[in-house]
Backbone as JSON Lines, residues from 0, in Angstrom:
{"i":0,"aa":"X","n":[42.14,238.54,147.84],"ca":[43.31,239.14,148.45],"c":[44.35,238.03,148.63]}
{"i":1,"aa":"X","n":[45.31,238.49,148.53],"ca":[46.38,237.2,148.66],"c":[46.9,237.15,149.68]}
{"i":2,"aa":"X","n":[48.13,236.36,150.08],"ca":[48.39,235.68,151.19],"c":[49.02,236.82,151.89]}
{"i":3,"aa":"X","n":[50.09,237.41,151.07],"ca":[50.83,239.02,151.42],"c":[49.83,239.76,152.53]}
{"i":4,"aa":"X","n":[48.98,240.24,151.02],"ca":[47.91,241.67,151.63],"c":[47.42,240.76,152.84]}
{"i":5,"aa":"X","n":[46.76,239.76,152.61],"ca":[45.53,239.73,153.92],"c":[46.45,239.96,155.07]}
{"i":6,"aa":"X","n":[47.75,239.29,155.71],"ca":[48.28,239.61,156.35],"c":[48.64,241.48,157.18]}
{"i":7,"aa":"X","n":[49.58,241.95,155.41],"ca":[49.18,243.17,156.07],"c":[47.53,243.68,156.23]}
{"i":8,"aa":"X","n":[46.77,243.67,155.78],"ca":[45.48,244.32,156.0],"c":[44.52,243.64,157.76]}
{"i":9,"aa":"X","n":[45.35,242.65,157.81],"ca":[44.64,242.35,159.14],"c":[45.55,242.89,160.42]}
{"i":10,"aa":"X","n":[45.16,243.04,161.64],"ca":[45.81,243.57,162.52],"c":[46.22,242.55,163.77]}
{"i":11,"aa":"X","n":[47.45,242.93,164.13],"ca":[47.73,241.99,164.91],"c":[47.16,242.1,166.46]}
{"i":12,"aa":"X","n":[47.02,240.58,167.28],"ca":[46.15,241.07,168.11],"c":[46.74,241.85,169.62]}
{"i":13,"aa":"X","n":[47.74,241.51,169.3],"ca":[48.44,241.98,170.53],"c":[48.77,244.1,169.71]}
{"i":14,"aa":"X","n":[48.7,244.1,169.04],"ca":[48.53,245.55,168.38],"c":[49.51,246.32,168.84]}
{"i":15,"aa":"X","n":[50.88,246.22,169.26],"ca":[51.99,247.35,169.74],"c":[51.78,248.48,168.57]}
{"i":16,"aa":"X","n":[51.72,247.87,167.04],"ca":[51.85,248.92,166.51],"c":[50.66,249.33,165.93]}
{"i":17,"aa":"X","n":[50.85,251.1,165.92],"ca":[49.15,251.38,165.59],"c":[48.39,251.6,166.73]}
{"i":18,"aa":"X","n":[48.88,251.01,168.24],"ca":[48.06,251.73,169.44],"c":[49.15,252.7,169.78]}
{"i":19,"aa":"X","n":[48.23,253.75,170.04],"ca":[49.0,254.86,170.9],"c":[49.82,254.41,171.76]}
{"i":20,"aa":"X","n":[50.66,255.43,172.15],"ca":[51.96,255.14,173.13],"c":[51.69,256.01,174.33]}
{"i":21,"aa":"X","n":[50.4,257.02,173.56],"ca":[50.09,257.79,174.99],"c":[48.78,257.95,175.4]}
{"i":22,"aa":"X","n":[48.23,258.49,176.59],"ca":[47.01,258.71,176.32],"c":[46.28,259.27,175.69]}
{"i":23,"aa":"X","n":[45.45,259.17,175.58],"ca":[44.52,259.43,174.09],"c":[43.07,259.55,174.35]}
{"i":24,"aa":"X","n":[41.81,259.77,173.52],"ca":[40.76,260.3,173.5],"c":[40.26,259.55,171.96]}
{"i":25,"aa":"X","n":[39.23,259.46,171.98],"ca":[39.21,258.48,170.55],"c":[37.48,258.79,170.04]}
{"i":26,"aa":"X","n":[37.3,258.74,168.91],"ca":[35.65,258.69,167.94],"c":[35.85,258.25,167.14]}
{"i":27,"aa":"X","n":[34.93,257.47,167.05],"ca":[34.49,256.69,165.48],"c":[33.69,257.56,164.53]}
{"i":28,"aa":"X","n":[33.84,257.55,163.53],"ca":[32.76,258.45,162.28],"c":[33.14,257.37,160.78]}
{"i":29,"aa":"X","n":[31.31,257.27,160.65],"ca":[31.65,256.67,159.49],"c":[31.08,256.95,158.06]}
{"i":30,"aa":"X","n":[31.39,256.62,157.09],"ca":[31.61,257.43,156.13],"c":[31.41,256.7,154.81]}
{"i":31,"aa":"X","n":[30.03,257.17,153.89],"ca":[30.1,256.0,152.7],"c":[30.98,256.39,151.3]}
{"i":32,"aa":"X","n":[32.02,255.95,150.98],"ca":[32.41,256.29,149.46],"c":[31.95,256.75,148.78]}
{"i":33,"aa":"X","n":[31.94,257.79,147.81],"ca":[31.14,258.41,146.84],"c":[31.3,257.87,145.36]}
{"i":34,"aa":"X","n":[30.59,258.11,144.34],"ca":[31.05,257.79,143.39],"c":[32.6,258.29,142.95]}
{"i":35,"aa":"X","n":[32.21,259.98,143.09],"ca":[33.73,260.57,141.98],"c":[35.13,260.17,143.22]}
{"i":36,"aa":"X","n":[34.83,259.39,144.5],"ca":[35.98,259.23,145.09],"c":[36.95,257.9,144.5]}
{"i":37,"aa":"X","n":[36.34,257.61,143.49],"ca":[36.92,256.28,143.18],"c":[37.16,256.34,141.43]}
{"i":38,"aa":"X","n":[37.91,255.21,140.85],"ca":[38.81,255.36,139.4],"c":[37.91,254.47,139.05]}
{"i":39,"aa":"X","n":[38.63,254.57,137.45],"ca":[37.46,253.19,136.39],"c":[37.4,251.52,137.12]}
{"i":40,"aa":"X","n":[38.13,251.22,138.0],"ca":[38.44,249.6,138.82],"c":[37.39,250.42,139.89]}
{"i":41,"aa":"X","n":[36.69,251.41,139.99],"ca":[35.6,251.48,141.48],"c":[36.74,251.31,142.56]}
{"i":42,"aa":"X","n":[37.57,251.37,142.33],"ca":[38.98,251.53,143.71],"c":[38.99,253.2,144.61]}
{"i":43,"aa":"X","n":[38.97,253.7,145.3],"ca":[39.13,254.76,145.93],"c":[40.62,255.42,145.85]}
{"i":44,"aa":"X","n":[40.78,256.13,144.8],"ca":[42.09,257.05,144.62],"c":[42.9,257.29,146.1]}
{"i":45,"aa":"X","n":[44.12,257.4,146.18],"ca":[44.47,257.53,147.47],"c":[44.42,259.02,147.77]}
{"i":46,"aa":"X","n":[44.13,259.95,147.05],"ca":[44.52,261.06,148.08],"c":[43.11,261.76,148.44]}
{"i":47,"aa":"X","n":[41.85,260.84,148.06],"ca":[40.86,261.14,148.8],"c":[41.0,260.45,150.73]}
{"i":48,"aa":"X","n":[42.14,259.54,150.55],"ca":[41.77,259.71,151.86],"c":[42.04,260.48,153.27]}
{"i":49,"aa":"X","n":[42.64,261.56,152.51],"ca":[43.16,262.91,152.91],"c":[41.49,263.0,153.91]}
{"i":50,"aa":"X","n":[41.16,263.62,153.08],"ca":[39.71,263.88,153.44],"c":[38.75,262.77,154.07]}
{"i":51,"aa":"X","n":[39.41,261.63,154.45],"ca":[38.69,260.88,154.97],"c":[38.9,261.03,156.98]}
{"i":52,"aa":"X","n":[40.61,261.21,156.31],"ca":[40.85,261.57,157.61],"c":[40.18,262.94,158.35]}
{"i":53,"aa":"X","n":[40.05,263.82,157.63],"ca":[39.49,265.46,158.21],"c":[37.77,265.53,158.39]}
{"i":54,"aa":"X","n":[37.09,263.7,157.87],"ca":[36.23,263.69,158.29],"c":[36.34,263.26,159.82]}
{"i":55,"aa":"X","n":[37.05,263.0,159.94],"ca":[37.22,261.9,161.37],"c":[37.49,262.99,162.31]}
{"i":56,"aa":"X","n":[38.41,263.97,161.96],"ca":[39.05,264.72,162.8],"c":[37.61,265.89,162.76]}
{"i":57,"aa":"X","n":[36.82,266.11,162.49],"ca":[35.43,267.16,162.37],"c":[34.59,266.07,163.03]}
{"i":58,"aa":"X","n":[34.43,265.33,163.4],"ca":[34.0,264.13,164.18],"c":[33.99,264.06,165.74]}
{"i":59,"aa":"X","n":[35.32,263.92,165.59],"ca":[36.06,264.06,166.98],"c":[35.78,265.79,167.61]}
{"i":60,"aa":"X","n":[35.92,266.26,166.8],"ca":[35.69,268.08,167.07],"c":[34.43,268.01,167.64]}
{"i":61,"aa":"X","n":[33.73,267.38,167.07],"ca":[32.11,267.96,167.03],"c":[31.76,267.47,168.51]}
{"i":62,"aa":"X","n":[32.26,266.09,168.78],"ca":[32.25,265.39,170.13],"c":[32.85,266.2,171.47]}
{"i":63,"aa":"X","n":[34.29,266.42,170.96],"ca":[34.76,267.32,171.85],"c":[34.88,268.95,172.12]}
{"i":64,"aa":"X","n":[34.23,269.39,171.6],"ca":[34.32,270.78,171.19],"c":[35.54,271.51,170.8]}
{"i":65,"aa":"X","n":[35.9,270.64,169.51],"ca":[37.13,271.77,169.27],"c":[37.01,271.23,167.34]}
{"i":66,"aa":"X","n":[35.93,272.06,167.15],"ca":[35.83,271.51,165.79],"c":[36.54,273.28,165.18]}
{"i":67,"aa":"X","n":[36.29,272.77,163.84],"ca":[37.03,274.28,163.34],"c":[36.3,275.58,164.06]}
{"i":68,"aa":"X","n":[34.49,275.22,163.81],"ca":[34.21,276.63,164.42],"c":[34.6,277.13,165.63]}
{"i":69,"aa":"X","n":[35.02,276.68,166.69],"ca":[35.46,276.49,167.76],"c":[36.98,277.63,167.83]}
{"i":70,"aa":"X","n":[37.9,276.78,166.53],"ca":[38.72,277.94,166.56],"c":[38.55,279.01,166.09]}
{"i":71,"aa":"X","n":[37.69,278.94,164.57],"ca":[37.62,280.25,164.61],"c":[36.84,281.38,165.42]}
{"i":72,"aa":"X","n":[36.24,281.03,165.89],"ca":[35.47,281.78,167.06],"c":[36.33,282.61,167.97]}
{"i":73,"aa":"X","n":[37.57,281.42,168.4],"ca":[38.51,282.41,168.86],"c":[39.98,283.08,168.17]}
{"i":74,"aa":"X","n":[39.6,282.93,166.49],"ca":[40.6,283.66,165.96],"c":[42.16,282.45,166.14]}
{"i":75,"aa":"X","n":[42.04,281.56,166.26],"ca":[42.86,280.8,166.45],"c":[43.11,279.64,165.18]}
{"i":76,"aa":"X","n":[43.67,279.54,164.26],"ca":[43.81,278.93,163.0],"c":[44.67,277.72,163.84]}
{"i":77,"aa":"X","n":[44.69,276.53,163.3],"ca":[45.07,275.25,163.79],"c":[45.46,274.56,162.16]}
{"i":78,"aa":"X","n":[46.77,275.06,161.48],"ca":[47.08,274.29,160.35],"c":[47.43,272.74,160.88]}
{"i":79,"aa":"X","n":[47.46,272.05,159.51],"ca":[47.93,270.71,159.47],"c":[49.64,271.17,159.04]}
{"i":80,"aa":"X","n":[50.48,270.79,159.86],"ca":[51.81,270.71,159.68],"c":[52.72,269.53,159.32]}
{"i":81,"aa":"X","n":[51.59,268.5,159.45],"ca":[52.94,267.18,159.0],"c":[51.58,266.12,159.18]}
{"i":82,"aa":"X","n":[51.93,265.33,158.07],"ca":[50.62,264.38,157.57],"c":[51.18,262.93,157.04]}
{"i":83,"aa":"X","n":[51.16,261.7,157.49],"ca":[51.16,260.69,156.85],"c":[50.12,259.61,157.33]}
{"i":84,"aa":"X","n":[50.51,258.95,156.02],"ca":[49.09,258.17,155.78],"c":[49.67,256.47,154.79]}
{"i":85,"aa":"X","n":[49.39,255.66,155.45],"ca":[49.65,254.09,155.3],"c":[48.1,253.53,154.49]}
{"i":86,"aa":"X","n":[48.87,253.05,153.72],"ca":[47.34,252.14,152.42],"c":[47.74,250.99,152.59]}
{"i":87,"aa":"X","n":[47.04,249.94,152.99],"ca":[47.04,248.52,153.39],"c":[46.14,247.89,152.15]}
{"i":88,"aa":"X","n":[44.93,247.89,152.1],"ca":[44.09,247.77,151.13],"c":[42.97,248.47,150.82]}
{"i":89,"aa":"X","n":[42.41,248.04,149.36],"ca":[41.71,249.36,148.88],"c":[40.19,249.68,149.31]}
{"i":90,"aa":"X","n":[40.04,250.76,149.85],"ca":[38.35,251.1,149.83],"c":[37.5,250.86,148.13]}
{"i":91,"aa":"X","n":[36.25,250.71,148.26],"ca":[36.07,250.59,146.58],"c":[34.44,251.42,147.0]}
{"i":92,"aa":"X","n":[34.03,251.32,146.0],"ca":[32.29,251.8,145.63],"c":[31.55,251.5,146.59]}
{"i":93,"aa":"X","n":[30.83,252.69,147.27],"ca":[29.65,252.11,148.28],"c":[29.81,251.55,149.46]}
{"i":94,"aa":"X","n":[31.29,251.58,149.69],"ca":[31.94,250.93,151.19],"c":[31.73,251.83,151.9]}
{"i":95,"aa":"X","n":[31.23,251.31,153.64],"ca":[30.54,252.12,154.73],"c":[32.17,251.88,155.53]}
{"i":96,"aa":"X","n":[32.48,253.36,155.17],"ca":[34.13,253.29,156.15],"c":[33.92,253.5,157.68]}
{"i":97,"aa":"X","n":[34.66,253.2,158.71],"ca":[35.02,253.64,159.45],"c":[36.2,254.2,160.08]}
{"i":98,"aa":"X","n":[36.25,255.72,160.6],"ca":[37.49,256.24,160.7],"c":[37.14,256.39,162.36]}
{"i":99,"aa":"X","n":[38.47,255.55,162.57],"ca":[38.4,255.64,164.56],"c":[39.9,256.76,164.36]}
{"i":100,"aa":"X","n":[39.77,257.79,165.38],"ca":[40.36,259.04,165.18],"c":[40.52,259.38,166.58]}
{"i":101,"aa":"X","n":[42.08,259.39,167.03],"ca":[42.36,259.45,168.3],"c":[43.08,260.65,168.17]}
{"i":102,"aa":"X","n":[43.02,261.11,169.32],"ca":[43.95,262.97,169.87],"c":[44.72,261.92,170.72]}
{"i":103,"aa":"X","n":[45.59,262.41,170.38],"ca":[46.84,261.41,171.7],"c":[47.45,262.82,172.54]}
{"i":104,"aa":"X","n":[47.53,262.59,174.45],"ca":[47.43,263.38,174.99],"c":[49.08,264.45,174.74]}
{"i":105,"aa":"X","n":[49.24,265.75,174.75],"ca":[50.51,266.48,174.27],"c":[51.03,267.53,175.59]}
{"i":106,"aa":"X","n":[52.0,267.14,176.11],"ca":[52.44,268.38,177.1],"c":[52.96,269.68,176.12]}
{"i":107,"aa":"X","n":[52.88,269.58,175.08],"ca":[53.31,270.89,174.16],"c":[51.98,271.1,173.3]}
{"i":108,"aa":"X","n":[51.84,272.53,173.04],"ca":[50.74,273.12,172.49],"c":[50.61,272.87,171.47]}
{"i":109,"aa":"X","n":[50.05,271.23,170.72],"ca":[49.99,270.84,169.25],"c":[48.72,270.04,169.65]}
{"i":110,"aa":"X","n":[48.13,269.93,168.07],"ca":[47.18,268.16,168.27],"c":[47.88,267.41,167.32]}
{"i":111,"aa":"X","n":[48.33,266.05,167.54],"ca":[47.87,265.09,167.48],"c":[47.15,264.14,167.29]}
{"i":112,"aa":"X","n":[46.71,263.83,165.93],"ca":[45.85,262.89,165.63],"c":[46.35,261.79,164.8]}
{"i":113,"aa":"X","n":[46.0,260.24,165.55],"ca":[45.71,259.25,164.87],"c":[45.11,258.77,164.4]}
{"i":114,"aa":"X","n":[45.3,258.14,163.04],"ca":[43.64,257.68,162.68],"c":[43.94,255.91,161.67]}
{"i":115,"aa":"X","n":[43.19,255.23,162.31],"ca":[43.0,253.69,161.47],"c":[41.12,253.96,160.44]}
{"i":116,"aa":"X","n":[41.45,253.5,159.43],"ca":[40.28,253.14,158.6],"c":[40.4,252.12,158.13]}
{"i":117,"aa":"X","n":[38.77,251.38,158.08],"ca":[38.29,250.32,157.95],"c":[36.68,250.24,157.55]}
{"i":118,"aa":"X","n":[36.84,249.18,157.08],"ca":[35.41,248.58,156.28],"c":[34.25,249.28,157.65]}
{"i":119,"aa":"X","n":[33.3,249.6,157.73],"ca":[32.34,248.94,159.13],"c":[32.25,247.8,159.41]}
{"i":120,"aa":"X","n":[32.14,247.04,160.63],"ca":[31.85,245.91,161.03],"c":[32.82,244.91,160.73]}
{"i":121,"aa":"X","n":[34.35,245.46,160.01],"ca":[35.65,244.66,159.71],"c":[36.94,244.84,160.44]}
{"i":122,"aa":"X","n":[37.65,244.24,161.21],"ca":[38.95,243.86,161.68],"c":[39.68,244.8,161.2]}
{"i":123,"aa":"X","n":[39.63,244.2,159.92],"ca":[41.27,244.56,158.35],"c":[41.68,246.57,158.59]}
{"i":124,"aa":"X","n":[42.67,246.21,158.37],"ca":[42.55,247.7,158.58],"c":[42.96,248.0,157.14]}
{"i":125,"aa":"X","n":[42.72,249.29,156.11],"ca":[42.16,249.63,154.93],"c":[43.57,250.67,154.58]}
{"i":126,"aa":"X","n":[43.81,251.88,155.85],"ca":[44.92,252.76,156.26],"c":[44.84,252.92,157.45]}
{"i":127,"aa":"X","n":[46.14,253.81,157.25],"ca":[46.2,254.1,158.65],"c":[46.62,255.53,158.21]}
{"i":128,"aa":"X","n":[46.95,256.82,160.11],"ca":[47.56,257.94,159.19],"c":[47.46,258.56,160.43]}
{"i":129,"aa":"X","n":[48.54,259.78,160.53],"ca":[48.55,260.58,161.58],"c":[48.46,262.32,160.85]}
{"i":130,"aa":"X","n":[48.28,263.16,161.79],"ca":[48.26,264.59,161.58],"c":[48.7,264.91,162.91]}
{"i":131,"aa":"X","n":[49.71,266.44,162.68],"ca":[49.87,267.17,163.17],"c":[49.42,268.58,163.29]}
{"i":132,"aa":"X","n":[48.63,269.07,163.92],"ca":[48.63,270.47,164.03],"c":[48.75,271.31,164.83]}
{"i":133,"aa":"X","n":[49.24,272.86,164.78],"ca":[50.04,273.48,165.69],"c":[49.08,275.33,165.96]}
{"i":134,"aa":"X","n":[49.03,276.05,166.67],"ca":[47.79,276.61,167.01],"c":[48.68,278.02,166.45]}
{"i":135,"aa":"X","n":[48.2,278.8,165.36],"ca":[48.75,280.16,165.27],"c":[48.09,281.24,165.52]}
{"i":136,"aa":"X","n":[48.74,282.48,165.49],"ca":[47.52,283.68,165.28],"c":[47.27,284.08,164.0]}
{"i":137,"aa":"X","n":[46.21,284.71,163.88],"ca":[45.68,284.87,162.79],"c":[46.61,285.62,161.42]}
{"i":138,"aa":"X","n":[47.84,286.49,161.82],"ca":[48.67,286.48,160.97],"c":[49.71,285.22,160.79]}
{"i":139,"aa":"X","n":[49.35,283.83,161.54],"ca":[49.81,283.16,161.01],"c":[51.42,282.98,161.77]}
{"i":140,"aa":"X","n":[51.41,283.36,163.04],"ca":[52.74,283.16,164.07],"c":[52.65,282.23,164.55]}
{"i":141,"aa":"X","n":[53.04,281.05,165.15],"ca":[53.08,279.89,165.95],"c":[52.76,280.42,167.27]}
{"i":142,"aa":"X","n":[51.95,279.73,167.77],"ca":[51.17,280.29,169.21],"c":[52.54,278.97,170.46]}
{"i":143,"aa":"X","n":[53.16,279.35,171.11],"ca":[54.39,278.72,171.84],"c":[53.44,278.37,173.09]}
{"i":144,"aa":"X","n":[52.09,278.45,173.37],"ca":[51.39,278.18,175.32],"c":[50.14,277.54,174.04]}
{"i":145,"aa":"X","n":[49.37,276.66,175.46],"ca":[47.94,276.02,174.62],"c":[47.49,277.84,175.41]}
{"i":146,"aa":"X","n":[46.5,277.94,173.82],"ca":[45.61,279.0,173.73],"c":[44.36,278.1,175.59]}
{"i":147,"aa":"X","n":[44.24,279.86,175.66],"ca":[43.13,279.81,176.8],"c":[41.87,278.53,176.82]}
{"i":148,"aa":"X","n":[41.47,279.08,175.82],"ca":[40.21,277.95,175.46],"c":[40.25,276.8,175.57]}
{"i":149,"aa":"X","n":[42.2,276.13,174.71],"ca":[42.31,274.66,175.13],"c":[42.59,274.25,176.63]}
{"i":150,"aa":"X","n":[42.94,275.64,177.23],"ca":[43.93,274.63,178.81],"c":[42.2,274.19,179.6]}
{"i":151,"aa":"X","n":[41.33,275.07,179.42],"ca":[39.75,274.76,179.32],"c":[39.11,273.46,179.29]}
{"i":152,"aa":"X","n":[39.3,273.13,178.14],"ca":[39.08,271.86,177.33],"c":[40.03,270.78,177.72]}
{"i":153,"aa":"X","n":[41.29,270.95,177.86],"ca":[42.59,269.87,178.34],"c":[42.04,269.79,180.23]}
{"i":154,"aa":"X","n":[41.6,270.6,180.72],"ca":[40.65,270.44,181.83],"c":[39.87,269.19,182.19]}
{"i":155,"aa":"X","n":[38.87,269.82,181.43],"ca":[37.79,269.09,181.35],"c":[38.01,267.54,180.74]}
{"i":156,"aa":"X","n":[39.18,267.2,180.25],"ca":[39.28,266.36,179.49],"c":[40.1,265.17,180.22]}
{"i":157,"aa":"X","n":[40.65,265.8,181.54],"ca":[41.38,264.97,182.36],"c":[41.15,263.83,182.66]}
{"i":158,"aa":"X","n":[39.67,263.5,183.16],"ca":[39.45,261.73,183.53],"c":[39.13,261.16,182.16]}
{"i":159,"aa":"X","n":[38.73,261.72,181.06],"ca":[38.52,260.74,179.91],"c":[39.54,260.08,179.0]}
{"i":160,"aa":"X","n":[40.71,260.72,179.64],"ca":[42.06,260.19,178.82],"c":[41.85,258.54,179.09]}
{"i":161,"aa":"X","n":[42.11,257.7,177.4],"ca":[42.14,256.36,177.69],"c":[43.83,256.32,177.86]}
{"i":162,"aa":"X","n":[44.11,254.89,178.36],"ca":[45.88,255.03,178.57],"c":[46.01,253.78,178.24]}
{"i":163,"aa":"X","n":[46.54,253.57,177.18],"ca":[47.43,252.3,176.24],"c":[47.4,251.29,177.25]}
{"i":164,"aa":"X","n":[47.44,250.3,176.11],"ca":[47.57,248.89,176.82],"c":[49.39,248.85,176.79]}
{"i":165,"aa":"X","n":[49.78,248.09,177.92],"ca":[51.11,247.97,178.16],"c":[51.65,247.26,176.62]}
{"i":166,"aa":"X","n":[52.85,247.62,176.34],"ca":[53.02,246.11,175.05],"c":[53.7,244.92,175.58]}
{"i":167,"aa":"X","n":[53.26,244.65,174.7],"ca":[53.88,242.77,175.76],"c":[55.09,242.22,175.18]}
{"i":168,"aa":"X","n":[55.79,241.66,176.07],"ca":[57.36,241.08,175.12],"c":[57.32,240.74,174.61]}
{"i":169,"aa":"X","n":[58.12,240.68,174.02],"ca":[58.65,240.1,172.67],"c":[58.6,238.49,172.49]}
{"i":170,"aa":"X","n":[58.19,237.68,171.54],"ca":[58.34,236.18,171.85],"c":[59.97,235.82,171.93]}
């Protein structure tokens, strides 16, 4: 890696950017590369890591109870509405990823997810990437209140909110 990448691929330690700005809720899930996820260089195509992220976010679900079955149970569809995603450096063949996958806390009825990926047991960060999603009814209307089930869950969820480290001035 050269002098460029390692820079971007490592994280800075004071971290303003890339930590939440709000409180948040966070899981790790990790995840080994497959063969067909990667090109003839054994590099990991980028738009598998679409799906790297929706492992993270079925992760986090499964932890907190709000995985898909969850909505559909209550008829409540939760599209992805707005998605980006930062490539620092490349995943390749047989790499044990880790996707740390934060819900950052929302006074409006959306989720919120952040997500950093990385090697296991590595610093460097690999991507990065956020999602938005917004709660409809089943014909597909924008739901304007958190559905019943979440104000439930946003409940229960009150003392586990983590809350950002302050950022520190500027040099």
């Amino acid at each position: 890696m050269n002098a460029i990448a390692s820079r971007i691929a490592r994280p800075t330690l004071d971290r303003p950017k890339g930590m939440p700005n709000a409180p948040y809720l966070e899981e790790r899930t990790t995840l080994r590369v497959r063969f067909h996820e990667v090109d003839a260089l054994h590099i990991v195509w980028h738009g598998h890591y679409v799906s790297y992220l929706e492992e993270g976010r079925r992760g986090f679900g499964r932890r907190y109870g709000v995985d898909y079955p969850v909505f559909l149970e209550h008829q409540v569809p939760v599209p992805v509405v707005q998605l980006e995603l930062n490539y620092f450096a490349p995943a390749r063949l047989a790499d044990v990823l880790e996707v740390t996958t934060r819900l950052l806390k929302s006074e409006t009825p959306k989720l919120v997810f952040e997500y950093d990926i990385r090697r296991e047991g590595q610093e460097w960060l690999l991507a990065s990437g956020r999602t938005v999603q917004v709660f409809a009814t089943p014909a597909g209307e924008l739901i304007l209140a958190w559905p019943p089930f979440m104000r439930e869950r946003l409940a229960a969820w009150e003392p586990l909110w983590k809350h950002p480290l302050p950022i520190p001035p500027s040099a």
